[in-house]
C-alpha positions as YAML, in Angstrom:
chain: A
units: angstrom
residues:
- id: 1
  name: UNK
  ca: [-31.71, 24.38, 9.66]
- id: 2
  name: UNK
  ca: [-29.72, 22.76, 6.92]
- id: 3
  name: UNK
  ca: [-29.86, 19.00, 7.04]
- id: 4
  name: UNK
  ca: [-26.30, 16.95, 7.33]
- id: 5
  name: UNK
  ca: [-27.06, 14.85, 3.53]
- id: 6
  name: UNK
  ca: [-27.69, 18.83, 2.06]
- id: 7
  name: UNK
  ca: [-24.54, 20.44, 3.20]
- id: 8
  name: UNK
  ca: [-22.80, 17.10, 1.90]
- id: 9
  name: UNK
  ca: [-24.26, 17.74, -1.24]
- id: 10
  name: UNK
  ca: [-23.32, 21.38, -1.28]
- id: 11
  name: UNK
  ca: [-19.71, 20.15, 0.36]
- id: 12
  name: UNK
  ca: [-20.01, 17.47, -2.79]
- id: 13
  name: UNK
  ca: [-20.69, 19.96, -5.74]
- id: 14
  name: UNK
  ca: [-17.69, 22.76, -4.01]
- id: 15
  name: UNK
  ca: [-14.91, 19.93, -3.71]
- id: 16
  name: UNK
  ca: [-15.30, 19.56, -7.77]
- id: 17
  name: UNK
  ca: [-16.35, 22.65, -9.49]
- id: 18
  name: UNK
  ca: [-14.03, 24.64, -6.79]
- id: 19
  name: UNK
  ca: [-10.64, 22.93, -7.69]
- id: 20
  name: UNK
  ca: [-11.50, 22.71, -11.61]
- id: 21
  name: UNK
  ca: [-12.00, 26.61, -11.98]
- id: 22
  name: UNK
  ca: [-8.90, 26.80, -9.99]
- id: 23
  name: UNK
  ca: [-6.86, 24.37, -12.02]
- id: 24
  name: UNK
  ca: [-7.90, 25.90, -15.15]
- id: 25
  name: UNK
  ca: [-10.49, 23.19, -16.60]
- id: 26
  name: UNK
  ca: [-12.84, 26.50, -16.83]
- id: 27
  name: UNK
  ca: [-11.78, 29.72, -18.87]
- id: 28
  name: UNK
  ca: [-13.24, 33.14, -17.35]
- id: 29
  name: UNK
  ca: [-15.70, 33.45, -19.57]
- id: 30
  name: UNK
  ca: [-17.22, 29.99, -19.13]
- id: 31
  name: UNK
  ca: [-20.64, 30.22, -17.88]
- id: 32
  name: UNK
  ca: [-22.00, 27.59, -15.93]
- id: 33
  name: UNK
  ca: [-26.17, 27.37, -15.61]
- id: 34
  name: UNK
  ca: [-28.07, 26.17, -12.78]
- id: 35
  name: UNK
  ca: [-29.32, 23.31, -14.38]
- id: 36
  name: UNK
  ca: [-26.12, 21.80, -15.78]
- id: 37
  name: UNK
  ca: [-24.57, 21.56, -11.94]
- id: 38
  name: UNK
  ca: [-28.14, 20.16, -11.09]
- id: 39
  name: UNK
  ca: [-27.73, 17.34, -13.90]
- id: 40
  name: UNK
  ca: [-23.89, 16.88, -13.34]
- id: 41
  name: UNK
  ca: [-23.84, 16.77, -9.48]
- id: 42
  name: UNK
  ca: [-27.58, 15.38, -9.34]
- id: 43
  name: UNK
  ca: [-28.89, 17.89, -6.96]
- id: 44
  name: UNK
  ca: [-31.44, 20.38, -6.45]
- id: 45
  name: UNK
  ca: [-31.50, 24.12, -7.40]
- id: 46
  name: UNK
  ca: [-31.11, 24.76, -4.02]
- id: 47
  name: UNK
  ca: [-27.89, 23.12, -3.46]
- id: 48
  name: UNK
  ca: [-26.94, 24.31, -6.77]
- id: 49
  name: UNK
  ca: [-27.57, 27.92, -5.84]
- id: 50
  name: UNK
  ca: [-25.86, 27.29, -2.33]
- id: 51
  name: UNK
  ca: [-22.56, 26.31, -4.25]
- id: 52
  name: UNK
  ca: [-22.64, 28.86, -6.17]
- id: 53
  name: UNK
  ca: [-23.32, 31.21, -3.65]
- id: 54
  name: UNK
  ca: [-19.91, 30.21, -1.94]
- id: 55
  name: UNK
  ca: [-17.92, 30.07, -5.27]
- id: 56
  name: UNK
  ca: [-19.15, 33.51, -5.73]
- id: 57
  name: UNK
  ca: [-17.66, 34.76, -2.19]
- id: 58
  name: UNK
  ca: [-14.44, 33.54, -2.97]
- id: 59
  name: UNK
  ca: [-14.50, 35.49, -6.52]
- id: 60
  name: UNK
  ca: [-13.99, 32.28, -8.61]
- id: 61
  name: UNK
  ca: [-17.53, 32.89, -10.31]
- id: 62
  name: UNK
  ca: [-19.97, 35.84, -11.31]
- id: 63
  name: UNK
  ca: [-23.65, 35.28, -11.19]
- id: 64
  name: UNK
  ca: [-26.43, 37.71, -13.59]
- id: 65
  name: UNK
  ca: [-29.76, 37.28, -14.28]
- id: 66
  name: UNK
  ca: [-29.88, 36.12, -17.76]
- id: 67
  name: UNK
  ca: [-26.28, 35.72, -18.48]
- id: 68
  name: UNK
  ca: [-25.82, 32.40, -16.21]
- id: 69
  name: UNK
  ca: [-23.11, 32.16, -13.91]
- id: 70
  name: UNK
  ca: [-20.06, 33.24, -15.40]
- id: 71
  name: UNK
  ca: [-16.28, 31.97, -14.45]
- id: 72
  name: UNK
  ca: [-14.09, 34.85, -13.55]
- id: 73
  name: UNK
  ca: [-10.65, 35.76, -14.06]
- id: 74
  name: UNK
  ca: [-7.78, 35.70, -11.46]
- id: 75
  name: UNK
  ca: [-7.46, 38.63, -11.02]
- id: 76
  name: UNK
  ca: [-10.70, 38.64, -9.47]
- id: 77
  name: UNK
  ca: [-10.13, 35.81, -6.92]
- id: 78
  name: UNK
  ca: [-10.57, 36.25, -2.96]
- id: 79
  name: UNK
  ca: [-6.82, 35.03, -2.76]
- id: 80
  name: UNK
  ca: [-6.70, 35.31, 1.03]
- id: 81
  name: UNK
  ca: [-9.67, 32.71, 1.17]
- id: 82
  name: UNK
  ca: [-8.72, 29.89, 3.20]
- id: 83
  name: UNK
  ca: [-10.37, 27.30, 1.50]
- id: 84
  name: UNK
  ca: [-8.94, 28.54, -2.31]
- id: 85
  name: UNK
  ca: [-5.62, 28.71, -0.93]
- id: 86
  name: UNK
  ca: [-6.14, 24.81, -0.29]
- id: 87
  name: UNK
  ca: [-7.38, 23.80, -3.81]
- id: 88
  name: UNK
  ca: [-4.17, 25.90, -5.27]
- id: 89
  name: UNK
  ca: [-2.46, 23.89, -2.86]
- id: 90
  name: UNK
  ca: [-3.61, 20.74, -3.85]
- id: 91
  name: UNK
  ca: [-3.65, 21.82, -7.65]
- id: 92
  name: UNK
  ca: [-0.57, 22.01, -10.41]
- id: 93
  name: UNK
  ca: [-0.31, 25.63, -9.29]
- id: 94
  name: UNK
  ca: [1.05, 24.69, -5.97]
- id: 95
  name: UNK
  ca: [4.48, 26.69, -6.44]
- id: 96
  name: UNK
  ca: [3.12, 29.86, -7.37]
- id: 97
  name: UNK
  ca: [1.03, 29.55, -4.24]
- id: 98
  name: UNK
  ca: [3.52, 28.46, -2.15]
- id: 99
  name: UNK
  ca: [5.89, 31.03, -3.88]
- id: 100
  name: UNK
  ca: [3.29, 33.60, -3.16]
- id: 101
  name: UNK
  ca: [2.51, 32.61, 0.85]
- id: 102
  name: UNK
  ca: [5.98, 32.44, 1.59]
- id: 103
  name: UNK
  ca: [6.86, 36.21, -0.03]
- id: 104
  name: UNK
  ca: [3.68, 37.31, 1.87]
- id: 105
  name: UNK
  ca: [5.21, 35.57, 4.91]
- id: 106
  name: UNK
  ca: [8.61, 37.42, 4.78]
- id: 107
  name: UNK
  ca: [6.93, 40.28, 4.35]
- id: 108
  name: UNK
  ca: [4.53, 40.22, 7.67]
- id: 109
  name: UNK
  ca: [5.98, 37.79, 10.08]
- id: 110
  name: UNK
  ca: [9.07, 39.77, 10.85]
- id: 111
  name: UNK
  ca: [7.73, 42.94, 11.60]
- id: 112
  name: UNK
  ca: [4.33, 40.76, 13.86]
- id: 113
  name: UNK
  ca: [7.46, 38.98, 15.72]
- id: 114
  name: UNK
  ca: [8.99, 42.26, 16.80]
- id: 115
  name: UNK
  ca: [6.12, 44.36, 17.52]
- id: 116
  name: UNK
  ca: [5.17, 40.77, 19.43]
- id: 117
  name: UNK
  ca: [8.32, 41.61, 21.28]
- id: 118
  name: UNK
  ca: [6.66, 44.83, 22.48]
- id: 119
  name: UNK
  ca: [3.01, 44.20, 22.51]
- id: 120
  name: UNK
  ca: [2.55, 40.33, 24.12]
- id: 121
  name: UNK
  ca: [0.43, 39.91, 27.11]
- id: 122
  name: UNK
  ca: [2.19, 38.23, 30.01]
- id: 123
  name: UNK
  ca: [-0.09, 34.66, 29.16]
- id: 124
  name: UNK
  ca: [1.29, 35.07, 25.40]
- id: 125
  name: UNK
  ca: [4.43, 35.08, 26.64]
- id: 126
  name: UNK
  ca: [4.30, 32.12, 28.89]
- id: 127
  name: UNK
  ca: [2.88, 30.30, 26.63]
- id: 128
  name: UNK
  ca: [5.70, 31.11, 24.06]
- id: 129
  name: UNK
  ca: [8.05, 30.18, 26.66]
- id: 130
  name: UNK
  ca: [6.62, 26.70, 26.87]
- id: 131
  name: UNK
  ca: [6.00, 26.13, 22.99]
- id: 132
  name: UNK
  ca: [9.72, 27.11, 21.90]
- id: 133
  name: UNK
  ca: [11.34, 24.09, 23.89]
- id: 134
  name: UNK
  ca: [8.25, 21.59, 23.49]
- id: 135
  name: UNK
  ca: [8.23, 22.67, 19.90]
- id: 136
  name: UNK
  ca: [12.58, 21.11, 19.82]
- id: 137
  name: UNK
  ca: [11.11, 18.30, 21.46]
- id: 138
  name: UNK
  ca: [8.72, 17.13, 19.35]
- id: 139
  name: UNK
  ca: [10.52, 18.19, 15.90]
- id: 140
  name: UNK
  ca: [13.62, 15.81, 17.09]
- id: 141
  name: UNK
  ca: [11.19, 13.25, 17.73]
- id: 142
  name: UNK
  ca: [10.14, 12.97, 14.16]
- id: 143
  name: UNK
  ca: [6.35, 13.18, 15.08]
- id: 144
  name: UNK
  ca: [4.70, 15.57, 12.36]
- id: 145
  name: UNK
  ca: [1.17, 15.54, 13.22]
- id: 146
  name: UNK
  ca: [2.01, 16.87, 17.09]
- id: 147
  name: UNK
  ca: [4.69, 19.58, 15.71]
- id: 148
  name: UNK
  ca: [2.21, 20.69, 12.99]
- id: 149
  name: UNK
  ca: [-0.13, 21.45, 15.40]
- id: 150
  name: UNK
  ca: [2.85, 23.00, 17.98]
- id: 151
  name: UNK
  ca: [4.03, 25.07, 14.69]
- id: 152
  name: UNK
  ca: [0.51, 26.30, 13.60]
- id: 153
  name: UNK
  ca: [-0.10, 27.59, 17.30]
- id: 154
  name: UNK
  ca: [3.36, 29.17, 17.47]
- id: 155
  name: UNK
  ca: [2.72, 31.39, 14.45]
- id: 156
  name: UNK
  ca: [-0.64, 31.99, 15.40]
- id: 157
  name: UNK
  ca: [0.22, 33.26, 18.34]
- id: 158
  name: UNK
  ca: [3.20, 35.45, 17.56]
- id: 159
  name: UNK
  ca: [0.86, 37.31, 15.04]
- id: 160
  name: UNK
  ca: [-1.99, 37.55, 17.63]
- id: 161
  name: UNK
  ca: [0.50, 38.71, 20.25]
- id: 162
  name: UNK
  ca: [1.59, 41.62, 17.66]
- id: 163
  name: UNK
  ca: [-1.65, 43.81, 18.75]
- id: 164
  name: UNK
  ca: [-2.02, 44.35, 14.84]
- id: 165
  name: UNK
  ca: [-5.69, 43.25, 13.83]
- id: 166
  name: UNK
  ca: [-4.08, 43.12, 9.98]
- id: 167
  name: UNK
  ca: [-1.51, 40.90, 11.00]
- id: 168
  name: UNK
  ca: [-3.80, 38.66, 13.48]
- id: 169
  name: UNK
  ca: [-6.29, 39.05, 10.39]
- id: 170
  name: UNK
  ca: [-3.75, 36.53, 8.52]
- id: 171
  name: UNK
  ca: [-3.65, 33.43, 11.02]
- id: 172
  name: UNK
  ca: [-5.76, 31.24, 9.30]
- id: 173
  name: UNK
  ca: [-3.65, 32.08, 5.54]
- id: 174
  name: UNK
  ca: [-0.96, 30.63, 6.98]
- id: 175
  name: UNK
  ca: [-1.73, 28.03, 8.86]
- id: 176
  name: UNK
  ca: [-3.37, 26.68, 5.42]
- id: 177
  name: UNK
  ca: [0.54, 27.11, 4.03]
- id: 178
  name: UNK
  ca: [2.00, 24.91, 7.45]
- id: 179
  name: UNK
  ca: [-1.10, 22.79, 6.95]
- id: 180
  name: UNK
  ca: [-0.85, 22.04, 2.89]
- id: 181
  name: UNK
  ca: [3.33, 21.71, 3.27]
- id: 182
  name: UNK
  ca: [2.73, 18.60, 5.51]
- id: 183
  name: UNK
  ca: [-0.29, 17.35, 3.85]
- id: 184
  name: UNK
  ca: [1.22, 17.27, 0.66]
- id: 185
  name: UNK
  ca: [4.42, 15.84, 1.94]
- id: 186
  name: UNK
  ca: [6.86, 19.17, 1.70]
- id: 187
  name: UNK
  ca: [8.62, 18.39, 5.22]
- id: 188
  name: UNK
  ca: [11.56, 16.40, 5.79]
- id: 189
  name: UNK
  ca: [11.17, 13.62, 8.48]
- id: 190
  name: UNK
  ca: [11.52, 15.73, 10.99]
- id: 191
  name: UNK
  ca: [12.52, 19.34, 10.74]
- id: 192
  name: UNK
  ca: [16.14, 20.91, 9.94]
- id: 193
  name: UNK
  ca: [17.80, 21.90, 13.28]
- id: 194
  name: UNK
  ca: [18.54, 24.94, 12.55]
- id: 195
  name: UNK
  ca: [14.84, 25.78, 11.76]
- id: 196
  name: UNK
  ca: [13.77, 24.25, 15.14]
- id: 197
  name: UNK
  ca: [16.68, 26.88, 16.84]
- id: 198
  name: UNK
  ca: [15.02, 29.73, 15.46]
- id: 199
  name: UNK
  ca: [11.37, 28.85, 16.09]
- id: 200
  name: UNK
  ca: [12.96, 28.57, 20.03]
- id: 201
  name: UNK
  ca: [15.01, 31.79, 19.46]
- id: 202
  name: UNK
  ca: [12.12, 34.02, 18.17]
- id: 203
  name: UNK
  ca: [10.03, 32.68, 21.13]
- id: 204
  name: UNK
  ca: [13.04, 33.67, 23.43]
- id: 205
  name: UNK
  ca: [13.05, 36.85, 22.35]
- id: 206
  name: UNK
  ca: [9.39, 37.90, 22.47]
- id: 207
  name: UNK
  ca: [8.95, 36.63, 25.88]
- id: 208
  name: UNK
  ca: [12.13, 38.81, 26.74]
- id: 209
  name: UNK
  ca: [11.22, 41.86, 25.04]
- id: 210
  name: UNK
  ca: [13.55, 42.01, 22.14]
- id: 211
  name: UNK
  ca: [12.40, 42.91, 18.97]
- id: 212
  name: UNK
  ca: [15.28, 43.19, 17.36]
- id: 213
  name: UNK
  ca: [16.67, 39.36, 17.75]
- id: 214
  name: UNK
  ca: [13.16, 38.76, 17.35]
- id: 215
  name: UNK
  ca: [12.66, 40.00, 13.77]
- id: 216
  name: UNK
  ca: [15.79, 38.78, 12.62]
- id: 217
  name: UNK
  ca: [15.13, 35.44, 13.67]
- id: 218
  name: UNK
  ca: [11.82, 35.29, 12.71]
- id: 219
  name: UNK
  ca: [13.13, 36.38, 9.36]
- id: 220
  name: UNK
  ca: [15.44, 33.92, 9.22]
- id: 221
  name: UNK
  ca: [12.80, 31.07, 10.00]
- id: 222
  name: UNK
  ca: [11.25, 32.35, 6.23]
- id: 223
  name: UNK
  ca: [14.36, 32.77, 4.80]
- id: 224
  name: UNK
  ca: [14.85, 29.14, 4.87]
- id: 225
  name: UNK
  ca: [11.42, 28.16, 3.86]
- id: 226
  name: UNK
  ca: [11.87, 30.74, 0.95]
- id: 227
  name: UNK
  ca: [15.29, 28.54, -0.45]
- id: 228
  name: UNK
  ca: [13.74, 25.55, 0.28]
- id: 229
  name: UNK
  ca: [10.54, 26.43, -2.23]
- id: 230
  name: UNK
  ca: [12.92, 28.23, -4.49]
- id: 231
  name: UNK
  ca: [14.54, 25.23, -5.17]
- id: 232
  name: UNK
  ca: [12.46, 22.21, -5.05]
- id: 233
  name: UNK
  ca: [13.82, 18.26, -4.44]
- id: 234
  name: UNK
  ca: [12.66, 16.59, -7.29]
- id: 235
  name: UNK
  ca: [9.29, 14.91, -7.41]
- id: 236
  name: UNK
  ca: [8.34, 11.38, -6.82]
- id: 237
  name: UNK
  ca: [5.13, 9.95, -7.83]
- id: 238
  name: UNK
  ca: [4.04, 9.39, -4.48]
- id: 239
  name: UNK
  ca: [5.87, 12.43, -2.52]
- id: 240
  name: UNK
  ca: [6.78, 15.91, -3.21]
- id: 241
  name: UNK
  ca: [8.90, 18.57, -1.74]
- id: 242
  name: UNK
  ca: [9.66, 18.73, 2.10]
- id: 243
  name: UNK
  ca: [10.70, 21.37, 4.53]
- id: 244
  name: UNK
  ca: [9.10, 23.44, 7.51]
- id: 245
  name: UNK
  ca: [8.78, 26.69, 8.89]
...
């Protein structure tokens, strides 16, 4: 069993080298040995290896005998990688990601609300029932932390409820976009009306069987966060953009 001090060292040597290939501080084509993340991090081979091991799963590295472990391209990246998403996230290439979740968002959210519409067991829609008013509530309030959570179930569930293992296959890509747009301060104090409306509307509609009104007003739920990351409130040094969806 791995000990709690050797996955903090693995945990340790990730949270750096992960974010730095990310940000560009590596070049594909870098290699990076064994021993220099030993000497830099202070660790052992094994942790070394262990890191490695992970940054290879998520494409951000190649490993070959006698060649080292080399940094790889982009194009080569696990994109759909939870964990990556969050260092772009936290990185300077946070618009393109965000850019990038929300066109994959308008692209599969629509079509997982209607076929929701269709395919929702009777406990997913009771539960939608009950998260489309407590969701208003809790936006108006101006408490973040409880709607996050309300939001991230909502849109889990609506892509659960579409039957579609693809779709369902995508829950945890975007809660990482609801997650980093609160962490990193892209919400407003509390969320725009109108978004709160359609989050209750799409719910509405699933639980009444109507695809139709549910697709359109799930796609106007990433309409608005696609404007909103379009065009960008200028940055503060403590705060950057804000909006929900």
């Amino acid at each position: 069993m791995v000990s709690m001090h050797h996955r903090t060292l693995h945990n340790r040597v990730l949270s750096v080298l992960g974010p730095a290939i990310v940000s560009g501080d590596y070049v594909p084509g870098d290699v990076l040995t064994l021993e220099r993340i030993e000497q830099q991090f202070g660790v052992s081979r094994t942790v070394a290896r262990e890191a490695v091991r992970v940054l290879q799963s998520m494409g951000l590295v190649v490993s070959r005998p006698r060649t080292g472990v080399t940094v790889s391209a982009e194009t080569e990246w696990n994109v759909f990688d939870p964990q990556l998403i969050r260092w772009r996230m936290a990185g300077h290439g946070r618009d393109a990601q965000l850019r990038s979740l929300t066109e994959l968002r308008a692209a599969v959210e629509p079509p997982a609300a209607a076929l929701a519409a269709e395919h929702a067991s009777p406990q997913q829609r009771s539960r939608l029932a009950e998260l489309g008013p407590l969701m208003g509530e809790t936006g108006r309030s101006g408490d973040l932390e409880a709607f996050l959570s309300l939001d991230i179930e909502f849109h889990r569930l609506v892509l659960v409820s579409s039957g579609n293992e693809m779709m369902a296959g995508l829950c945890e890509v975007i809660e990482e976009v609801l997650v980093g747009r609160t962490v990193h301060r892209l919400m407003p104090p509390q969320p725009e009306e109108k978004a709160l409306r359609f989050h209750a509307l799409v719910a509405s509609s699933i639980v009444a069987g109507d695809a139709d009104v549910a697709r359109v007003a799930m796609h106007s739920i990433v309409t608005e966060v696609s404007a909103a990351v379009a065009e960008p409130p200028p940055r503060t040094p403590d705060s950057t953009e804000h909006d929900h969806g």
